[in-house]
TORRO-132025 format. One line per 3 residues: number of its first residue (from 1); for each residue x, y, z of C-alpha. Coordinates in nm, 3 decimals. Layout:
N
NUM	X:Y:Z; ...
END
This chain:
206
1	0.270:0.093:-0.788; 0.119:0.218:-0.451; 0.328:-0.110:-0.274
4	0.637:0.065:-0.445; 0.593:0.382:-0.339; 0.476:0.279:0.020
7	0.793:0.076:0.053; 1.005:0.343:-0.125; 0.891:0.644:0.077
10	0.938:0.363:0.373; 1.286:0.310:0.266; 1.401:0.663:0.225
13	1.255:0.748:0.586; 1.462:0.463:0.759; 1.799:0.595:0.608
16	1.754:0.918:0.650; 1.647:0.886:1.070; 1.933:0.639:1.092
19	2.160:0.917:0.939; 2.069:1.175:1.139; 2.076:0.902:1.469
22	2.468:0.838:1.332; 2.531:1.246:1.299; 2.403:1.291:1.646
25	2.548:1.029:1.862; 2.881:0.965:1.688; 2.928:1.331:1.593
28	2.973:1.276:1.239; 3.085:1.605:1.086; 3.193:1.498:0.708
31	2.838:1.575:0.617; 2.739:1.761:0.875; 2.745:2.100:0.711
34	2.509:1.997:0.418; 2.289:1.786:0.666; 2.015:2.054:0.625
37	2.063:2.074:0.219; 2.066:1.662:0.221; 1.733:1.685:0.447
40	1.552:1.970:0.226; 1.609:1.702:-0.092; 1.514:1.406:0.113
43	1.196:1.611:0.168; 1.116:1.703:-0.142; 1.173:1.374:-0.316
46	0.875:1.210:0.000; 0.630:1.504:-0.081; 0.661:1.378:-0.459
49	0.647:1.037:-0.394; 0.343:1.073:-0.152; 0.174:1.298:-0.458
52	0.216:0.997:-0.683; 0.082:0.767:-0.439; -0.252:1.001:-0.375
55	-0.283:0.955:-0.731; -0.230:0.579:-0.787; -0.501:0.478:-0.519
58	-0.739:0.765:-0.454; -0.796:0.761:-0.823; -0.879:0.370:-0.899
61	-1.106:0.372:-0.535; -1.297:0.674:-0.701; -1.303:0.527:-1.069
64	-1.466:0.217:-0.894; -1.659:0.363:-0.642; -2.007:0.294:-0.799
67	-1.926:-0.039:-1.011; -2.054:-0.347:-0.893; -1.843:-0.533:-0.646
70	-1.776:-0.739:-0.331; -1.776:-0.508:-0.032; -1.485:-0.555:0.208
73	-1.542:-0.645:0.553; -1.496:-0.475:0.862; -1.251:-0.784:0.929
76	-1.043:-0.601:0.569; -1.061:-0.317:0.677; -0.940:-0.321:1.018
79	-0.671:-0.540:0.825; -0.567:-0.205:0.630; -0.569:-0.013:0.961
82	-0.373:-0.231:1.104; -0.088:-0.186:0.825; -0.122:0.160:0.792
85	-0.105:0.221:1.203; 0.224:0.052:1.206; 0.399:0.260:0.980
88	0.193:0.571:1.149; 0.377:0.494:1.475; 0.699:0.458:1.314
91	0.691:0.790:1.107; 0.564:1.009:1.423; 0.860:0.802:1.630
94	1.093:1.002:1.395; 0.855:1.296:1.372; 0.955:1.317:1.757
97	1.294:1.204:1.755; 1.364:1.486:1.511; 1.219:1.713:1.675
100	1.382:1.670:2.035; 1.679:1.702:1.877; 1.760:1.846:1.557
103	1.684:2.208:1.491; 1.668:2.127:1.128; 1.506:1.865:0.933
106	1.137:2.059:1.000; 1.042:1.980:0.621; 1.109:1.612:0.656
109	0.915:1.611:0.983; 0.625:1.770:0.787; 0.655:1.526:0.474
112	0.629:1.233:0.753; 0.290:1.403:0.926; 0.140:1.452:0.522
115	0.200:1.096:0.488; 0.053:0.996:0.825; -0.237:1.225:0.720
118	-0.282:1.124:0.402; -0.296:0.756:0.510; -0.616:0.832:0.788
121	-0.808:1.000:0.529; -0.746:0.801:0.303; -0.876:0.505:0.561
124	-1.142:0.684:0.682; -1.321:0.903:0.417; -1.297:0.623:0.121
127	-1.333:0.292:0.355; -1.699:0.215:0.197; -1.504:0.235:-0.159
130	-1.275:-0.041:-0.053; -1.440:-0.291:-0.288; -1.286:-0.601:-0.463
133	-1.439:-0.621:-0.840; -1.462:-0.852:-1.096; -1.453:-0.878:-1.456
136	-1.382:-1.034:-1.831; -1.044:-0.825:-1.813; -0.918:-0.819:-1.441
139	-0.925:-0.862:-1.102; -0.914:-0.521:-0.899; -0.870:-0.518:-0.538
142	-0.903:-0.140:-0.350; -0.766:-0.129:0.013; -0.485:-0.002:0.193
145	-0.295:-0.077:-0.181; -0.416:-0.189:-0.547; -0.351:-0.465:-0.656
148	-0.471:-0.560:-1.039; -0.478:-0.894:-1.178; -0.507:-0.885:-1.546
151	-0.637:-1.246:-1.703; -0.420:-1.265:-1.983; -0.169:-1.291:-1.773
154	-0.289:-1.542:-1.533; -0.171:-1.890:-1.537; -0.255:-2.114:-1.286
157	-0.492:-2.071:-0.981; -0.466:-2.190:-0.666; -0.700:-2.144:-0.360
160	-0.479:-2.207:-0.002; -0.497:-2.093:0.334; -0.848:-1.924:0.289
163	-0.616:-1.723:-0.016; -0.648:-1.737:-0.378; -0.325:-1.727:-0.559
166	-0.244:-1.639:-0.898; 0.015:-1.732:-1.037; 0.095:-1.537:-1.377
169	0.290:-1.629:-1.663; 0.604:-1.445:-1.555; 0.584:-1.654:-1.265
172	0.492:-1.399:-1.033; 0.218:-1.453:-0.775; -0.033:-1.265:-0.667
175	-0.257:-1.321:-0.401; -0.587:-1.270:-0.295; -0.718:-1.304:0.058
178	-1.083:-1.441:0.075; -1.080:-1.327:0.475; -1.140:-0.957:0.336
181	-1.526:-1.108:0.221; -1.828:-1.202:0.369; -1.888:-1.564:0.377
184	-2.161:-1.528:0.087; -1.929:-1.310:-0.111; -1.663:-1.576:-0.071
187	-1.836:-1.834:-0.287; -1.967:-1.608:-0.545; -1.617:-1.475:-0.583
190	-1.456:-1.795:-0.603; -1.759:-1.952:-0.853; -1.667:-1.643:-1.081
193	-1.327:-1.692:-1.085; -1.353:-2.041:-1.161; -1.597:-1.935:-1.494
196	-1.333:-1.702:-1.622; -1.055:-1.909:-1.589; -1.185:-2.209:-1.791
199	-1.281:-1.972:-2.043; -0.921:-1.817:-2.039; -0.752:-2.197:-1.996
202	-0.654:-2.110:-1.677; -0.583:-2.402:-1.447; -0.793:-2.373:-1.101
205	-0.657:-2.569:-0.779; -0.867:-2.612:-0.503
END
């Protein structure tokens, strides 16, 4: 769920600077007098998204905070900078791009700086709760996203490209990069999965 909402927050940003860019160079007027009315919505509907997104991966990095797990690297976590920088530049681009020239739209600027905000705290103050853990029920990986791998739904494993893929019986994949460990952590990691998926008939490809 925090993928969707990243991508749908991501989404909603895109069309909404690429209407206003349309508006102001083509002076498109059809809309024009509800632009600000459009905008206030737009805003609203980020700052909701962004609250369900605080929830779905503050929450899980807390819940798992002093469980027993493999530690990601500086390596992962520069990895989940990375990510999150991009899409800091490209919110602030628009942050600016509004500003120089729209006298409206100051609640969607300010939606874009809560996400760009949320994102560096949420970096910064929980990076030594970015853990990948292990159990009888799941696989639960706490980074820049969650991602949750439940066994009984697992199928077929598959370790490539320094990744571990599962794929699940709805044929999904998920994937699990082995980069974001320590080279210790690595084979423990790998030896566990191996355990649990003969004991859940789960096919392991190496």
């Amino acid at each position: 769920m925090v993928t969707l909402y990243s991508r749908l927050a991501l989404a909603i940003s895109i069309l909404t600077s690429l209407m206003c860019f349309l508006i102001f160079n083509f002076n498109i007027s059809l809309f024009d007098f509800k632009i600000a009315y459009y905008l206030d919505l737009i805003s609203f509907s980020l700052l909701a998204i962004l609250f369900l997104r605080i929830i779905s991966r503050w929450i899980p990095v807390f819940k798992l905070w002093k469980l027993n797990g493999f530690s990601i690297t500086k390596l992962g976590w520069k990895k989940s900078f990375t990510y999150e920088a991009v899409l800091w530049v490209f919110k602030f681009t628009i942050v600016v791009f509004m500003s120089l020239y729209f006298e409206i739209g100051k609640l969607f600027c300010f939606a874009l700086v809560c996400y760009i905000i949320e994102s560096f705290l949420y970096l910064f103050l929980l990076r030594k709760g970015f853990k990948l853990c292990i159990s009888d029920q799941a696989i639960t990986l706490t980074n820049h996203s969650l991602l949750v791998i439940n066994w009984d739904r697992v199928d077929s494993i598959t370790k490539r490209h320094n990744t571990l893929q599962f794929k699940l019986k709805n044929k999904a994949v998920k994937i699990v990069d082995l980069e974001l460990l320590n080279e210790l952590d690595k084979t423990t990691f790998e030896q566990k999965v191996k355990e649990i998926a003969y004991n859940n008939n789960a096919y392991f490809s190496s």
